[in-house]
Structure formats: structure tokens, C-alpha cells
mmCIF file of the C-alpha atoms, coordinates in Angstrom:
data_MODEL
# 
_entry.id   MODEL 
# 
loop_
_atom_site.group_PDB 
_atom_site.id 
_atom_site.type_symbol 
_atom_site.label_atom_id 
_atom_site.label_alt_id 
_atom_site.label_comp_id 
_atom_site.label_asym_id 
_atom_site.label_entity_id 
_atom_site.label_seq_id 
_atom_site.pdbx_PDB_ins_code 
_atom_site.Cartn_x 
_atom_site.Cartn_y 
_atom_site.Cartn_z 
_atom_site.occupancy 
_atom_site.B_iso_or_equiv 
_atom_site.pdbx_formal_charge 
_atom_site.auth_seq_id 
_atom_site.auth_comp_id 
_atom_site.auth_asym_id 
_atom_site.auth_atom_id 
_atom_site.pdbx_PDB_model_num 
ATOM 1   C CA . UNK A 1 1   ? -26.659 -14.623 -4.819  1.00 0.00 ? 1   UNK A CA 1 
ATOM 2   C CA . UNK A 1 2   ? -24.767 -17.860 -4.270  1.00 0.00 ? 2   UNK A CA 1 
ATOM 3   C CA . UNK A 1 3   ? -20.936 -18.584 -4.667  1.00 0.00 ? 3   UNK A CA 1 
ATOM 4   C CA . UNK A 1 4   ? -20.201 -21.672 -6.805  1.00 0.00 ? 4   UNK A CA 1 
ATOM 5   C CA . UNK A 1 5   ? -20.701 -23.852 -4.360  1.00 0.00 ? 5   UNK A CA 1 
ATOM 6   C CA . UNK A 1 6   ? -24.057 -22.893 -3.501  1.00 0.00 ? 6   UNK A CA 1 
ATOM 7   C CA . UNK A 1 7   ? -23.135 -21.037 -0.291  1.00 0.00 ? 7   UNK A CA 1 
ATOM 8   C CA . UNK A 1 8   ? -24.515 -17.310 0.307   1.00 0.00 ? 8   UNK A CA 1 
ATOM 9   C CA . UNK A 1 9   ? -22.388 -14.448 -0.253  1.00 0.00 ? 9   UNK A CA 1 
ATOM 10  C CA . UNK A 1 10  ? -21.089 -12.682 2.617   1.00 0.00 ? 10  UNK A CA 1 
ATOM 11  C CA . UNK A 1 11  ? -20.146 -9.613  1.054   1.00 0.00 ? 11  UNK A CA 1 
ATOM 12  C CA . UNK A 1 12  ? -19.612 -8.678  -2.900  1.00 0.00 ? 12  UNK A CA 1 
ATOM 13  C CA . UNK A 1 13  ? -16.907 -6.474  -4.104  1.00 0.00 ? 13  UNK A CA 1 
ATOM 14  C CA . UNK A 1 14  ? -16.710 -5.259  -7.739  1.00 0.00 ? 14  UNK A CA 1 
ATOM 15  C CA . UNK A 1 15  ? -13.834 -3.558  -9.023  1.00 0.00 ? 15  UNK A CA 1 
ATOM 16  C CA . UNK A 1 16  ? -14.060 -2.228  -12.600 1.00 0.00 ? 16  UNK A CA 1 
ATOM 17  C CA . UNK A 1 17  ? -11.454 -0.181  -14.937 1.00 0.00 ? 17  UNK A CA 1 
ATOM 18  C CA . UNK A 1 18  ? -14.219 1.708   -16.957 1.00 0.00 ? 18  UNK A CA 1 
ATOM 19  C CA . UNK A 1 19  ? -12.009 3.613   -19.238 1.00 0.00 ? 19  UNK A CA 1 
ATOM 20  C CA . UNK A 1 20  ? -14.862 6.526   -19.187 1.00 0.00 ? 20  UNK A CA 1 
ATOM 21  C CA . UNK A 1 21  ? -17.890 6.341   -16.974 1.00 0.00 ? 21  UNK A CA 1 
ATOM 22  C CA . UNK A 1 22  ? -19.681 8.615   -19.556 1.00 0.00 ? 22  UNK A CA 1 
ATOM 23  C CA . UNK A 1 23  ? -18.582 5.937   -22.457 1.00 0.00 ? 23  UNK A CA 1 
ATOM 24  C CA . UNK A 1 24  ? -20.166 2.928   -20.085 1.00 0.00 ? 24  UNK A CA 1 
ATOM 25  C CA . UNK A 1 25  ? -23.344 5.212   -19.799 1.00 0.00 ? 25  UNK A CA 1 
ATOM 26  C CA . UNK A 1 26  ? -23.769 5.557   -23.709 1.00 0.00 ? 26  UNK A CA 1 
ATOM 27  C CA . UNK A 1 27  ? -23.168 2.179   -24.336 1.00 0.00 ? 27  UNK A CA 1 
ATOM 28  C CA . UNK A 1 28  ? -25.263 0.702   -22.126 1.00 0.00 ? 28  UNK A CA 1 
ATOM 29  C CA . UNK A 1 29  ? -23.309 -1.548  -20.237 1.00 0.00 ? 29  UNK A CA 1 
ATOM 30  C CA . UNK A 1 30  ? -23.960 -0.440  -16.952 1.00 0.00 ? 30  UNK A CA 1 
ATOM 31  C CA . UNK A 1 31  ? -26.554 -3.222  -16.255 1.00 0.00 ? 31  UNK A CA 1 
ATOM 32  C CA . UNK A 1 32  ? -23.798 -5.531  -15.468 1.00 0.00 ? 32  UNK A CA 1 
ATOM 33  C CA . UNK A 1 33  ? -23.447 -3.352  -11.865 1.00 0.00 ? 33  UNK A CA 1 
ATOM 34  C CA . UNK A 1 34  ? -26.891 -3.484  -11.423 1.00 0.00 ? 34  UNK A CA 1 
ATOM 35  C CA . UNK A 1 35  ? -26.729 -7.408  -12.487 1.00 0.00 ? 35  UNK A CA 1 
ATOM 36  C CA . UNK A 1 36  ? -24.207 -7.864  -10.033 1.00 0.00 ? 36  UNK A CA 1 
ATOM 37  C CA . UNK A 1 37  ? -26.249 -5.955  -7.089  1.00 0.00 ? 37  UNK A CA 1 
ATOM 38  C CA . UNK A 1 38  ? -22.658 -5.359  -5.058  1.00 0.00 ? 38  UNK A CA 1 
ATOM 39  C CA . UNK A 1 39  ? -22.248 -4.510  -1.438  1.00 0.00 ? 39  UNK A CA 1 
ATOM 40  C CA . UNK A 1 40  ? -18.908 -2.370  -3.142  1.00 0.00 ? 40  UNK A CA 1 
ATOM 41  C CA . UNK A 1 41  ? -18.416 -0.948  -6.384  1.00 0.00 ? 41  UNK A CA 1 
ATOM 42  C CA . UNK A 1 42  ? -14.854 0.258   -7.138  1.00 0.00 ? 42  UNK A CA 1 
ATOM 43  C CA . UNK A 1 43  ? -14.122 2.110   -10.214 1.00 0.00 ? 43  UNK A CA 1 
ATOM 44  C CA . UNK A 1 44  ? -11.200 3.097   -11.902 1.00 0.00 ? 44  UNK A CA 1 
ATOM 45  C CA . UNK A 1 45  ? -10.449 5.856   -14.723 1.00 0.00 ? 45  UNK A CA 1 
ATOM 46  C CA . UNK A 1 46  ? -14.032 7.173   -14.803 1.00 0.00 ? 46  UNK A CA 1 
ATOM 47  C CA . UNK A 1 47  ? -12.147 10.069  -16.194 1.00 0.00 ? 47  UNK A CA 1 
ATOM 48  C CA . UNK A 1 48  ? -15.273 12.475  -15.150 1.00 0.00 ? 48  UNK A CA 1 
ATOM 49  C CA . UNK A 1 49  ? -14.967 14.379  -11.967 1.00 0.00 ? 49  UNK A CA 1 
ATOM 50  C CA . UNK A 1 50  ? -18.311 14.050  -9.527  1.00 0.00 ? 50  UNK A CA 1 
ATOM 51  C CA . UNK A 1 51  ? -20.201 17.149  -10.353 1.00 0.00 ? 51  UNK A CA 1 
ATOM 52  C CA . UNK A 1 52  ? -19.846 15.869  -14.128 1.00 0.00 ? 52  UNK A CA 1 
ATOM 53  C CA . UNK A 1 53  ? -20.785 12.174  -13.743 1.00 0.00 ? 53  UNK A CA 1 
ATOM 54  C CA . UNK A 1 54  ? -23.971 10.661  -15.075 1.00 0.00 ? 54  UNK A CA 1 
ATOM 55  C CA . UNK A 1 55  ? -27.512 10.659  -13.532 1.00 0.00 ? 55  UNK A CA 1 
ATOM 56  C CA . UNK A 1 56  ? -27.513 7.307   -14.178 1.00 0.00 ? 56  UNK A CA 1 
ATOM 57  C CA . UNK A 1 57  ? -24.055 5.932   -12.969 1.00 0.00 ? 57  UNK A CA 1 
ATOM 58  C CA . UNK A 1 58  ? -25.111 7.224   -9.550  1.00 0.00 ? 58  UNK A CA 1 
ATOM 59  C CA . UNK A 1 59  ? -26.433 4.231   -7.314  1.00 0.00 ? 59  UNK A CA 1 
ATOM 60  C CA . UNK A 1 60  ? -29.192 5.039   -5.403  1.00 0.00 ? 60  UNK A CA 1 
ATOM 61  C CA . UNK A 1 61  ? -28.884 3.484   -1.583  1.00 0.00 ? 61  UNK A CA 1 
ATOM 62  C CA . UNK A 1 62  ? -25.024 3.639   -1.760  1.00 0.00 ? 62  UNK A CA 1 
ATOM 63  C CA . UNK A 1 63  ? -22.790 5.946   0.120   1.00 0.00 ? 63  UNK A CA 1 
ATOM 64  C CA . UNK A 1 64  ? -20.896 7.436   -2.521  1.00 0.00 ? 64  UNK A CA 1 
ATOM 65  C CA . UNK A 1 65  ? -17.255 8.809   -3.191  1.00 0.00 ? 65  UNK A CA 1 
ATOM 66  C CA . UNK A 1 66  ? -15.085 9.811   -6.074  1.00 0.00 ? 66  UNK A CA 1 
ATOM 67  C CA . UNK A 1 67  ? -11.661 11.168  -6.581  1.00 0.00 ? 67  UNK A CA 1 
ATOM 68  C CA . UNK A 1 68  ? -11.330 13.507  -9.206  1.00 0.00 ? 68  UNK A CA 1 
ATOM 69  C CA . UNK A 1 69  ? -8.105  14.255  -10.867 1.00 0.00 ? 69  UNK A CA 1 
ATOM 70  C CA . UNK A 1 70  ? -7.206  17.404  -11.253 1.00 0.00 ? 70  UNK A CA 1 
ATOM 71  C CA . UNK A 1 71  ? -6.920  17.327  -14.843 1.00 0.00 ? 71  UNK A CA 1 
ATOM 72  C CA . UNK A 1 72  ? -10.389 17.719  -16.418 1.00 0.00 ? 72  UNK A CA 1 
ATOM 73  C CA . UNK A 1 73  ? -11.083 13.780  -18.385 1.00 0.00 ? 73  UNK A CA 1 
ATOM 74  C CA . UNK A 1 74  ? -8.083  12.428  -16.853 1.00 0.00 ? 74  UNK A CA 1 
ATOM 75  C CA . UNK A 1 75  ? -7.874  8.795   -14.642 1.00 0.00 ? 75  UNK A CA 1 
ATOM 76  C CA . UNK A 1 76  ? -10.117 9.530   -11.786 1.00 0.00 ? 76  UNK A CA 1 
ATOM 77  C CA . UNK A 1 77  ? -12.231 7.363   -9.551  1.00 0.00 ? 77  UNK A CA 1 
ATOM 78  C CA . UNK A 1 78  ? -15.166 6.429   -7.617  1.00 0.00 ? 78  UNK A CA 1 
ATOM 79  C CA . UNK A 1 79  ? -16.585 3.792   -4.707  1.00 0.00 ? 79  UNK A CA 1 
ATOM 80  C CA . UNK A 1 80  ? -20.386 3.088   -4.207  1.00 0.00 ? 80  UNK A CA 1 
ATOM 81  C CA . UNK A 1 81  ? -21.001 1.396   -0.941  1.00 0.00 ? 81  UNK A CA 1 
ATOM 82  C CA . UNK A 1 82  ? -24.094 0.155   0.892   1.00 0.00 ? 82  UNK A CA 1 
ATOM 83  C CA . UNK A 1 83  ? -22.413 -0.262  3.928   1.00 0.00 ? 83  UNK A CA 1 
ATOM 84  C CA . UNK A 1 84  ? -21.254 3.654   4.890   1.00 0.00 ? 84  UNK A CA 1 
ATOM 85  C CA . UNK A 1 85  ? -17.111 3.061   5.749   1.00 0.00 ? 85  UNK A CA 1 
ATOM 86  C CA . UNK A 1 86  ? -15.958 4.087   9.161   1.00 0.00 ? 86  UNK A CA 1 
ATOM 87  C CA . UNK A 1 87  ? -13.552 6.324   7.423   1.00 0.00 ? 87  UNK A CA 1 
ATOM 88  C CA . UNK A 1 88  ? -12.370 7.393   3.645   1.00 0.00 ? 88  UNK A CA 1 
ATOM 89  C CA . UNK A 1 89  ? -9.217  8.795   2.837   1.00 0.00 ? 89  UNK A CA 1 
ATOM 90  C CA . UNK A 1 90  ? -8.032  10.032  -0.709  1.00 0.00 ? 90  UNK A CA 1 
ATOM 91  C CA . UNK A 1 91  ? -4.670  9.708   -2.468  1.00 0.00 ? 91  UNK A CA 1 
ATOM 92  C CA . UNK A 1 92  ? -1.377  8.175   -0.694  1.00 0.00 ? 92  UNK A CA 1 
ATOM 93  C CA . UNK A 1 93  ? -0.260  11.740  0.470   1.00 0.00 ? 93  UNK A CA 1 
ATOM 94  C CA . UNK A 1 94  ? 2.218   12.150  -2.792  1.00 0.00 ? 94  UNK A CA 1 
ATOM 95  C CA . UNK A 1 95  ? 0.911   15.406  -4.544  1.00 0.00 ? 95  UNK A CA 1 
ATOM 96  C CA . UNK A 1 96  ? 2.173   14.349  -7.781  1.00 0.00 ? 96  UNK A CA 1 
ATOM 97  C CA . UNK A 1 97  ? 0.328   10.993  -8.452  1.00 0.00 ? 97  UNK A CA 1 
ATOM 98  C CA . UNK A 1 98  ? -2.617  12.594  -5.570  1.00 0.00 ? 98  UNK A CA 1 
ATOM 99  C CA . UNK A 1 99  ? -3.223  14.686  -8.249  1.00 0.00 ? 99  UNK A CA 1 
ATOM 100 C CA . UNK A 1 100 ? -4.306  12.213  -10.717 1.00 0.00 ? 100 UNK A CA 1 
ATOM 101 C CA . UNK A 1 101 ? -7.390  11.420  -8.363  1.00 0.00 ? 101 UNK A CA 1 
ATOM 102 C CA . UNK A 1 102 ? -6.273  7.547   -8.566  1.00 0.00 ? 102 UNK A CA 1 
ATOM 103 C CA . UNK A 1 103 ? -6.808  6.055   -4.814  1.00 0.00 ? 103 UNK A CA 1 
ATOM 104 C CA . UNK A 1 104 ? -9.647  6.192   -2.574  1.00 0.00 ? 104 UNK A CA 1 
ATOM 105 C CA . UNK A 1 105 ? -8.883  4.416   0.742   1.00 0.00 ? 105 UNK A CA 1 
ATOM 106 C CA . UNK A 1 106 ? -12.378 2.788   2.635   1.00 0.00 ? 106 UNK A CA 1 
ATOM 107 C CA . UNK A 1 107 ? -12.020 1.970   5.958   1.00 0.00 ? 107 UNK A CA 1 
ATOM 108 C CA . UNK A 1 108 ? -14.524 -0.843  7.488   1.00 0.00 ? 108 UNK A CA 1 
ATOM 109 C CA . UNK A 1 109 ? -14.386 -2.748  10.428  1.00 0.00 ? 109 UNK A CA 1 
ATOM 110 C CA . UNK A 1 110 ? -12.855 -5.714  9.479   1.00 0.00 ? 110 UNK A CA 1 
ATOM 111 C CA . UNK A 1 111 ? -10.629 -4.590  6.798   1.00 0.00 ? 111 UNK A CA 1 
ATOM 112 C CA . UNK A 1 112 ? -9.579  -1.389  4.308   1.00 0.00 ? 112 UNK A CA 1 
# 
């Protein structure tokens, strides 16, 4: 892949509000990730916990993580990396919005 300008990527981050992994899944539009090919996929409101998300939504060769909220369909979310992070952390140590399984923190070496 090539930016605009015809220059090589040096690393590509995708961020994605999915309103429902499971939803995605069924109507096939997970091929864009796979388009895409990212180094980072960040998604938001997957509202499926991990033992409960798709086969297919699960990226083979990425390190992966997910945040589920405690609430069973509710917000949640997930990172798929190909570079493993130095360190994760999960929520913003506030039990009341921790709860909703909303932020997962990736640590790498040149930036979070």
C-alpha cells in the first residue's frame, strides 16, 4: 500500500465504530478490514464479549484483545495487532464507565 503521494506506508491504523460485530459478520462487510490489510484494527461497540465473537471477525496473525462490558450486548471493544504491544491496559480505572468495556490502552514503543 501507498499513501497518496505514492510513498509506502509506515504503519496503518484502522479505527471502526461497528455498531455490532455480529451485524458486520452477517452483512458481509468485513472485507473492507481485510481490504485494508492494517498493522492495527481498533473497534468500537462490537457489543459481543470475546468468548461470543465470530469465527470469522477473528484475524488470524494478530495479537488480539477485547474489552467486554459487563452488560451482555452492550458497547464493548476490541484491538487486532500484528505487532504484539509492549503492554495493554483496560478501562481508565473509573468502575462506572470501566464497566462498559469502552477503552483498551496499547502500549508500543514509540507511542500508546
Amino acid at each position: 500500500c501507498t499513501t497518496s503521494e505514492g510513498l509506502p506506508w509506515n504503519l496503518k491504523i484502522v479505527s471502526w465504530n461497528v455498531n455490532g460485530i455480529r451485524a458486520v459478520v452477517k452483512s458481509k462487510k468485513l472485507h473492507y478490514l481485510k481490504f485494508e490489510d492494517a498493522d492495527i484494527v481498533c473497534l468500537q461497540e462490537t457489543k459481543c464479549a470475546e468468548a461470543d465473537f465470530p469465527e470469522e471477525a477473528k484475524f488470524r496473525g494478530y495479537h488480539k484483545f477485547y474489552n467486554s462490558a459487563e452488560k451482555k450486548g452492550y458497547s464493548s471493544t476490541a484491538v487486532f495487532s500484528k505487532v504484539k504491544p509492549l503492554s495493554v491496559t483496560y478501562g481508565i480505572d473509573i468502575p462506572e464507565h470501566d464497566n462498559e468495556g469502552r477503552v483498551i490502552t496499547a502500549e508500543y514503543s514509540s507511542f500508546y
